[in-house]
N, C-alpha and C positions, 0 to 999 in steps of 0.2 A: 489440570493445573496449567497457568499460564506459560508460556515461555519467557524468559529472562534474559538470554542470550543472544544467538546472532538469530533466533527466528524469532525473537518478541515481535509480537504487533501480527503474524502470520495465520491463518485458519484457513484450513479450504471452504470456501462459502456452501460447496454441495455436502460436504459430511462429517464438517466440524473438525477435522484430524488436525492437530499442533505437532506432530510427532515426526515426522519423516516426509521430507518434500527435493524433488533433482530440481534445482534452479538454474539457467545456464547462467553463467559467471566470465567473469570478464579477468583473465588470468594475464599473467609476464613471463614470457620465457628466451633466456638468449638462445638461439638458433643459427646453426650452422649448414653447411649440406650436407655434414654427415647426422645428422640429427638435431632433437633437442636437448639445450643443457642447462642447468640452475634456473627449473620452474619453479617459481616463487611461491610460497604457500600464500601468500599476498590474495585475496581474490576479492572484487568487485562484483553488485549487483545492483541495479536501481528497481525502480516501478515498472517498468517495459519491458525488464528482465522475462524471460518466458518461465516458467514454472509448472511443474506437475505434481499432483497428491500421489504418495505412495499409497495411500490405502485403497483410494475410489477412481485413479487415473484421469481424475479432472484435471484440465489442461487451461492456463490464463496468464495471464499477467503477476507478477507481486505485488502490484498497487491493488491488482482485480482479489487479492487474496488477502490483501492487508485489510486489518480490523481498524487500523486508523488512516483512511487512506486521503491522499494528496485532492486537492481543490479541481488539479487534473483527472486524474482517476473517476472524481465522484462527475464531472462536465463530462466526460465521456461515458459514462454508467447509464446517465440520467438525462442528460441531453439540456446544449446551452439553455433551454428556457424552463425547460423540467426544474421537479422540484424532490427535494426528498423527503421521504412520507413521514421520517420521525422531528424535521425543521423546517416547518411549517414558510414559506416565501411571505408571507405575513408578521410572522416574528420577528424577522432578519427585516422588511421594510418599517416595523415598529421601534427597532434598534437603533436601525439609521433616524429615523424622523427624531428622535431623541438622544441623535449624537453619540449613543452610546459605542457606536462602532463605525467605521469608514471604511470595512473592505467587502468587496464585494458579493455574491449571495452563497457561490460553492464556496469562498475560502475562510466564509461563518461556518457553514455547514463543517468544513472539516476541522475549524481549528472550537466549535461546539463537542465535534464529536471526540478529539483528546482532552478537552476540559471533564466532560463528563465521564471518561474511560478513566480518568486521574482521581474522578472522584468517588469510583465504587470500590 
């Protein structure tokens, strides 16, 4: 089953696990020298957050492990002129030639790939 909460969008790409992942996280705590005091349960992460699977200790990125990842993510995945194997660099200059779209060829690719994740 999907996740719905703060790990929707998440799978480890080696072994499928949705379930338990250490993501470092970007926290706030007021500090003193004699310690820390009111760490905020507050916490942040983006796509370049680093992350591990509990299950298989695979070790990436949250963009590298997101099911819906950023235009970013997939240009560095796949490489500026690469292309990715399920949107075809044909489709996406069929799009444009017909106006259907104006952005550029990864941020078809990823904003295809939450159209179609939206629609299974």
């Amino acid at each position: 089953m999907a996740n719905e909460n703060c790990l929707a969008g998440i799978r480890c790409p080696h072994c499928d696990n949705e379930k338990e992942f250490e993501i470092t996280v970007e926290a706030y705590a007021r500090v003193v020298d004699e310690g820390v005091h009111d760490l905020t349960s507050e916490n942040d992460w983006d796509d370049d957050s680093r992350i591990m699977c509990m299950a298989c200790r695979a070790r990436g990125t949250v963009g590298e492990f997101s099911t819906m990842p950023s235009a970013d993510v997939l240009r560095s995945r796949h490489g500026v002129w690469g292309e990715h194997p399920d949107y075809p660099a044909d489709d996406w200059r069929y799009e444009v030639g017909n106006d259907d779209t104006r952005q550029g060829y990864w941020e078809w690719v990823a904003s295809s790939i939450e159209r179609d994740m939206a629609q299974e």
